[in-house]
Rosetta silent file (secondary structure, phi, psi, omega in degrees, C-alpha in Angstrom):
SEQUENCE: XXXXXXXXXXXXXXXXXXXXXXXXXXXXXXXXXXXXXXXXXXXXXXXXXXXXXXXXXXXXXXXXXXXXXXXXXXXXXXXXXXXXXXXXXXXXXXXXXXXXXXXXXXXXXXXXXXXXXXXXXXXXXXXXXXXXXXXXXXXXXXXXXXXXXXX
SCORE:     score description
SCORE:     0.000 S_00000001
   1 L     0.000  118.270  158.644    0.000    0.000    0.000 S_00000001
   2 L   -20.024  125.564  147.584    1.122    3.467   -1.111 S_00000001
   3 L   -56.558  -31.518  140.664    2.009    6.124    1.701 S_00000001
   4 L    -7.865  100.998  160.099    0.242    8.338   -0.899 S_00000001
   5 L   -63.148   76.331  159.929   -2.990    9.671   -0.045 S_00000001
   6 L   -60.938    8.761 -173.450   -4.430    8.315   -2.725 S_00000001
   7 L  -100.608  -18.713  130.602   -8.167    8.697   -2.193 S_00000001
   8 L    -1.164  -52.515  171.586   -8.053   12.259   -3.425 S_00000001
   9 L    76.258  175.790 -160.044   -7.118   10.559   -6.953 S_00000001
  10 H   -79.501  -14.017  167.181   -5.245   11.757   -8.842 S_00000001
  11 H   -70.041  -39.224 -169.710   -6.196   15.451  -10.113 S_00000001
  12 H   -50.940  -88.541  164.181   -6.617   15.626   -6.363 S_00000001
  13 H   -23.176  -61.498 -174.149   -2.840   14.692   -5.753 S_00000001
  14 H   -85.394  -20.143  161.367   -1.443   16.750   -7.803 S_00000001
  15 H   -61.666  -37.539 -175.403   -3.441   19.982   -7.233 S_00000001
  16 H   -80.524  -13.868  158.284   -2.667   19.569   -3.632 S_00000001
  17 H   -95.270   16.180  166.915    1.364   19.805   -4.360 S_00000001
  18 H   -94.038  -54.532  167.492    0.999   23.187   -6.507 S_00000001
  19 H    -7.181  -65.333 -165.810   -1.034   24.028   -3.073 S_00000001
  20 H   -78.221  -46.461  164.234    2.001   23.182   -1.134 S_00000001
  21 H   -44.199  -67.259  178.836    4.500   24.659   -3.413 S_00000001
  22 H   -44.189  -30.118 -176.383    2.737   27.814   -3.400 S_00000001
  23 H   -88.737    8.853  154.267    2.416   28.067   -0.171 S_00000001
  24 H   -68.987  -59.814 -171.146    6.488   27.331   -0.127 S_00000001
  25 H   -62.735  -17.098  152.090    7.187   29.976   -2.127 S_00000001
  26 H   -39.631  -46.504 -175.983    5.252   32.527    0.184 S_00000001
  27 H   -59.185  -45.539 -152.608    7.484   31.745    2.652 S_00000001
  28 H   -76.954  -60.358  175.143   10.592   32.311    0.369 S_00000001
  29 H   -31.656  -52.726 -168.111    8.782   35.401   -0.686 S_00000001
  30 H   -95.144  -25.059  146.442    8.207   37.064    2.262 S_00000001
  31 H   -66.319  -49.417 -167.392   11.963   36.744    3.893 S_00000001
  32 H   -74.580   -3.075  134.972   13.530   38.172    0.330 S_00000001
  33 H   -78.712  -10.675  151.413   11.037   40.950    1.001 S_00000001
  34 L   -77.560   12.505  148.565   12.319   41.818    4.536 S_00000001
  35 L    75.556  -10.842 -174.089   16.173   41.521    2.825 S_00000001
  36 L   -85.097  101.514  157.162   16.777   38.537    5.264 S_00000001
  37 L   -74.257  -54.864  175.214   18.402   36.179    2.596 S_00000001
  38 L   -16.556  -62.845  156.149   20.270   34.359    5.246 S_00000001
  39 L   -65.778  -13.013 -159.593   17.189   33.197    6.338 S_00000001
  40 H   -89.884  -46.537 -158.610   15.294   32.740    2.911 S_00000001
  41 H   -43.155  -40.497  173.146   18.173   30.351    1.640 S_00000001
  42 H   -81.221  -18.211  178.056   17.104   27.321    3.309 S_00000001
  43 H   -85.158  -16.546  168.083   13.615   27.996    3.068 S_00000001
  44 H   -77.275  -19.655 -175.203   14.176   28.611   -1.152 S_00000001
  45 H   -87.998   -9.171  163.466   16.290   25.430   -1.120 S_00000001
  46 H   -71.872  -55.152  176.793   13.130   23.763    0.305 S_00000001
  47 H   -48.201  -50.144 -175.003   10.586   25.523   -2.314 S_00000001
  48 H   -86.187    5.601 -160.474   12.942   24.796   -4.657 S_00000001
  49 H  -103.747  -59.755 -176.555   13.719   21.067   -4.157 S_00000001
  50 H   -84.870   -9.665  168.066    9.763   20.390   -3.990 S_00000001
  51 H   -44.149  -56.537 -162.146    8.939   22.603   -7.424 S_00000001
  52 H   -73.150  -47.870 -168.795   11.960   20.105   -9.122 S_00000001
  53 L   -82.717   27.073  179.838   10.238   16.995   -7.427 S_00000001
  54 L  -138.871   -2.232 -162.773    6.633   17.959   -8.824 S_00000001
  55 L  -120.082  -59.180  160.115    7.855   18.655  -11.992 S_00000001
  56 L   -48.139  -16.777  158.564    9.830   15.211  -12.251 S_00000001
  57 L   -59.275  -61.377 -173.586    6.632   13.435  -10.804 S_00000001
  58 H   -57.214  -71.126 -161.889    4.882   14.890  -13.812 S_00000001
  59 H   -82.630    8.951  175.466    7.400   14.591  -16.575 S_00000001
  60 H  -124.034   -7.772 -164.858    8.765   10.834  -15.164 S_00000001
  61 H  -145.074  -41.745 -152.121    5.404    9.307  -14.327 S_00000001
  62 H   -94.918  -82.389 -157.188    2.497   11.469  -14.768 S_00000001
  63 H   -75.144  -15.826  177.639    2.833   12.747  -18.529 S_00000001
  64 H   -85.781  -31.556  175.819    4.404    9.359  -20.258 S_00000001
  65 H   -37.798  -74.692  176.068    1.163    7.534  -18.219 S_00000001
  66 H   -68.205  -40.281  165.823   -1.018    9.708  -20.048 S_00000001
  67 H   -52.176  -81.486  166.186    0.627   10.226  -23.392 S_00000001
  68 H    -7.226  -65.289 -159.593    0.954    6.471  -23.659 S_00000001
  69 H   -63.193  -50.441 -171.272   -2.996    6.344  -22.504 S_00000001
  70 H   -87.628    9.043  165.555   -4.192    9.065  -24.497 S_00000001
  71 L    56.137   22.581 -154.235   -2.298    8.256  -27.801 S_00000001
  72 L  -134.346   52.575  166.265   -0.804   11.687  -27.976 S_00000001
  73 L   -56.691  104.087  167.197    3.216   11.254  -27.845 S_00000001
  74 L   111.461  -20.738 -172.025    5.321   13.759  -28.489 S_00000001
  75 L  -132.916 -150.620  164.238    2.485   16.423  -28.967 S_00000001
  76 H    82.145 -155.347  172.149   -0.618   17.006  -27.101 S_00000001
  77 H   -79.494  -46.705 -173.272   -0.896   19.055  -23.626 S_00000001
  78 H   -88.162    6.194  157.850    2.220   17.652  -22.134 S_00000001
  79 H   -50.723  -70.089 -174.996    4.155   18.744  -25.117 S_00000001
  80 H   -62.361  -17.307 -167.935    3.348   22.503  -23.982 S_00000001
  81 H   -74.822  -49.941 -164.764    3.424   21.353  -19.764 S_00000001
  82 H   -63.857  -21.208 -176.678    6.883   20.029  -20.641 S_00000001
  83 H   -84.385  -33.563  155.668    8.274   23.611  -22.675 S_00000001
  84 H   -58.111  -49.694 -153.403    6.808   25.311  -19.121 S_00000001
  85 L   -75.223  -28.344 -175.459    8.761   23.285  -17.059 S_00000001
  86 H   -83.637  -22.005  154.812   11.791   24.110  -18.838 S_00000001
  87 H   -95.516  104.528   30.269   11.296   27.635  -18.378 S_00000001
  88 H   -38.239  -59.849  165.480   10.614   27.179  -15.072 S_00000001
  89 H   -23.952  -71.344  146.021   13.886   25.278  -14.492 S_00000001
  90 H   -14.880 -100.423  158.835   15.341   27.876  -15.947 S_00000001
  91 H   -26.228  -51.617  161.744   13.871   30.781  -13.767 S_00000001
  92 H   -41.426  -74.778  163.796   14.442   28.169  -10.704 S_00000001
  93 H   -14.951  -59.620  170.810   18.395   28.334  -12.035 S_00000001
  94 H   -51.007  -53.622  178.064   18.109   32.450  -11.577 S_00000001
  95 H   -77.613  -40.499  170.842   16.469   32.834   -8.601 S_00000001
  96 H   -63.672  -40.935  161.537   19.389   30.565   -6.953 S_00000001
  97 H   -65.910  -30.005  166.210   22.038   32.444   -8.223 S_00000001
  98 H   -73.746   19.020 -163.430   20.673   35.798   -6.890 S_00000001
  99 H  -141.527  -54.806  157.312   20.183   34.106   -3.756 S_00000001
 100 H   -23.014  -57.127 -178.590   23.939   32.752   -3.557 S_00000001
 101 L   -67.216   -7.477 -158.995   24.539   36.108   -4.455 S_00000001
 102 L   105.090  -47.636 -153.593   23.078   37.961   -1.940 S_00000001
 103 L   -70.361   91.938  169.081   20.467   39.546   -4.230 S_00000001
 104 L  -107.046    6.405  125.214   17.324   39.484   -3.040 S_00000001
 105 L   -25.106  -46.858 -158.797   16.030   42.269   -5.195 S_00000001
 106 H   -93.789  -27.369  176.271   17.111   40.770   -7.704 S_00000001
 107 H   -82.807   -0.559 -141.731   15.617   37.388   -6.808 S_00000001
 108 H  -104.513  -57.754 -166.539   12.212   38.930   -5.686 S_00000001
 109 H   -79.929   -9.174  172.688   11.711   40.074   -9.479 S_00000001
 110 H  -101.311  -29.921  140.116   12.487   37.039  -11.215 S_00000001
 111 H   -30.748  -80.572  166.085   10.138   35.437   -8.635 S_00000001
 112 H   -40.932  -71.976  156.740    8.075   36.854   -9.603 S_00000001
 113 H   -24.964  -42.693  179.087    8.114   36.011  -13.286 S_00000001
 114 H   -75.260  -48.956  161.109    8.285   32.824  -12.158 S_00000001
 115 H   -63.069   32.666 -156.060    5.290   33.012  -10.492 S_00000001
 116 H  -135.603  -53.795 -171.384    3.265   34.351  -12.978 S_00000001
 117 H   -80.910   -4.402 -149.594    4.303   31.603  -15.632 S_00000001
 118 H   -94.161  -53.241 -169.797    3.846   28.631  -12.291 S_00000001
 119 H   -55.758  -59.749  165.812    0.124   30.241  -11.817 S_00000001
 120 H   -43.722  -51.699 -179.955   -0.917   30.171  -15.815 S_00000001
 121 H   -62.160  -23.949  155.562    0.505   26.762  -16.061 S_00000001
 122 H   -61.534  -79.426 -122.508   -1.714   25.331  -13.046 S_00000001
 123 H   -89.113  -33.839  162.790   -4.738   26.979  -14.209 S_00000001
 124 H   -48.012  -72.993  178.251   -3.983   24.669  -17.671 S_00000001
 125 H   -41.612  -43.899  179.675   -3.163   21.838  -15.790 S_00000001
 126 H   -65.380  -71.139  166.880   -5.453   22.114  -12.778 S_00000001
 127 H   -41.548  -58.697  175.261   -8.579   22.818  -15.664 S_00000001
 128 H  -126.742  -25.756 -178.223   -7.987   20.545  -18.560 S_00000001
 129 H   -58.837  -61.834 -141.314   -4.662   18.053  -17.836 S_00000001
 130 H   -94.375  -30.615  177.668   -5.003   16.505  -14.629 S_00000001
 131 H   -86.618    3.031  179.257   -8.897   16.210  -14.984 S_00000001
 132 H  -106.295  -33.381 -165.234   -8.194   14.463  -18.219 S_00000001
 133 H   -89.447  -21.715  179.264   -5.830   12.465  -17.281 S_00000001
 134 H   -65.049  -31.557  155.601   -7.767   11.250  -14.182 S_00000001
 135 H   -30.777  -98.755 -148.669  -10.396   10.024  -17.077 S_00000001
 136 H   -60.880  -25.038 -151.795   -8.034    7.786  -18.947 S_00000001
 137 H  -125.219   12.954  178.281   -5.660    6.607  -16.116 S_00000001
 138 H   -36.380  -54.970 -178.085   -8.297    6.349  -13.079 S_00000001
 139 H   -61.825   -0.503  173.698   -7.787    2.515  -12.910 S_00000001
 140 H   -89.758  -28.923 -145.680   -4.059    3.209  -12.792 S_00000001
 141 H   -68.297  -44.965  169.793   -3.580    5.672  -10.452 S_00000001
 142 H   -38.859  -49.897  167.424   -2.912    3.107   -7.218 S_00000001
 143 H   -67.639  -15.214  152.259    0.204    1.860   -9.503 S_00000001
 144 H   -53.595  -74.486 -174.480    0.916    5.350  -10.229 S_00000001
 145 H   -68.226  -10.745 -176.598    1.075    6.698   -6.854 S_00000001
 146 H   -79.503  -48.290  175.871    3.039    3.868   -5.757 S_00000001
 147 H   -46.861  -30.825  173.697    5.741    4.817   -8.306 S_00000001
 148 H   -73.445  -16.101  167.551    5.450    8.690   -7.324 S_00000001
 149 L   -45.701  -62.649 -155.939    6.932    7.250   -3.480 S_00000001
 150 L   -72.664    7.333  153.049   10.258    7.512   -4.910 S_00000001
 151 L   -99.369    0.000    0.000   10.273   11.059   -4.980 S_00000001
């Protein structure tokens, strides 16, 4: 048996760790606007540790599950989820070097950016992926979530 809360299912699941991000990156948010980076660093290396482990959930488990289900390899919705993620990465990449650096001005505004492209890509995901994919891959999802434990 999964450690997974799995009775949620799986749109369920996965809504509830952009929940959990977001509410990491508040945290992160609200020391680089009070200038304490000292403090923010471990709480951005947490935000940013589960962003990379929701995104590798998706793109190692999640989105081949559904392409595979859904006949729609290589194209499809998780074409564009996957081209997000990579700017996201990306952005992730940015905000950690201004945060090495010192900068949390500098990391505050690309934060922002980031947030901006994290919220549009949820409201895609949240709306038509995850409620699509919970269609096609309901009877899967136990066998799913046990494979998302390793993250």
């Amino acid at each position: 048996m999964s450690s997974i809360d799995i009775s949620s299912g799986l749109a369920g699941f996965f809504t509830q760790d952009h929940r959990d991000c977001d509410a990491r990156w508040a945290d992160v948010e609200e020391l680089l606007d009070s200038a304490d980076i000292e403090t923010a660093r471990p709480v951005w290396q947490k935000f940013e540790a589960g962003m990379r482990r929701h995104i590798a959930m998706e793109e190692e488990v999640l989105f081949p599950a559904f392409d595979s289900r859904s006949g729609m390899s290589g194209g499809g919705p998780t074409a564009m989820m996957r081209m997000e993620h990579q700017q996201m990465r990306g952005l992730l990449d940015q905000i950690g070097v201004a945060i090495e650096a010192g900068d949390a001005q500098d990391a505050m505004d690309i934060g922002d950016t980031l947030l901006m492209l994290i919220q549009q890509h949820n409201v895609k995901e949240e709306g038509m992926l995850y409620p699509m994919a919970e269609n096609m891959l309901a009877w899967e999802w136990e066998d799913l979530a046990a494979r998302l434990e390793k993250y």
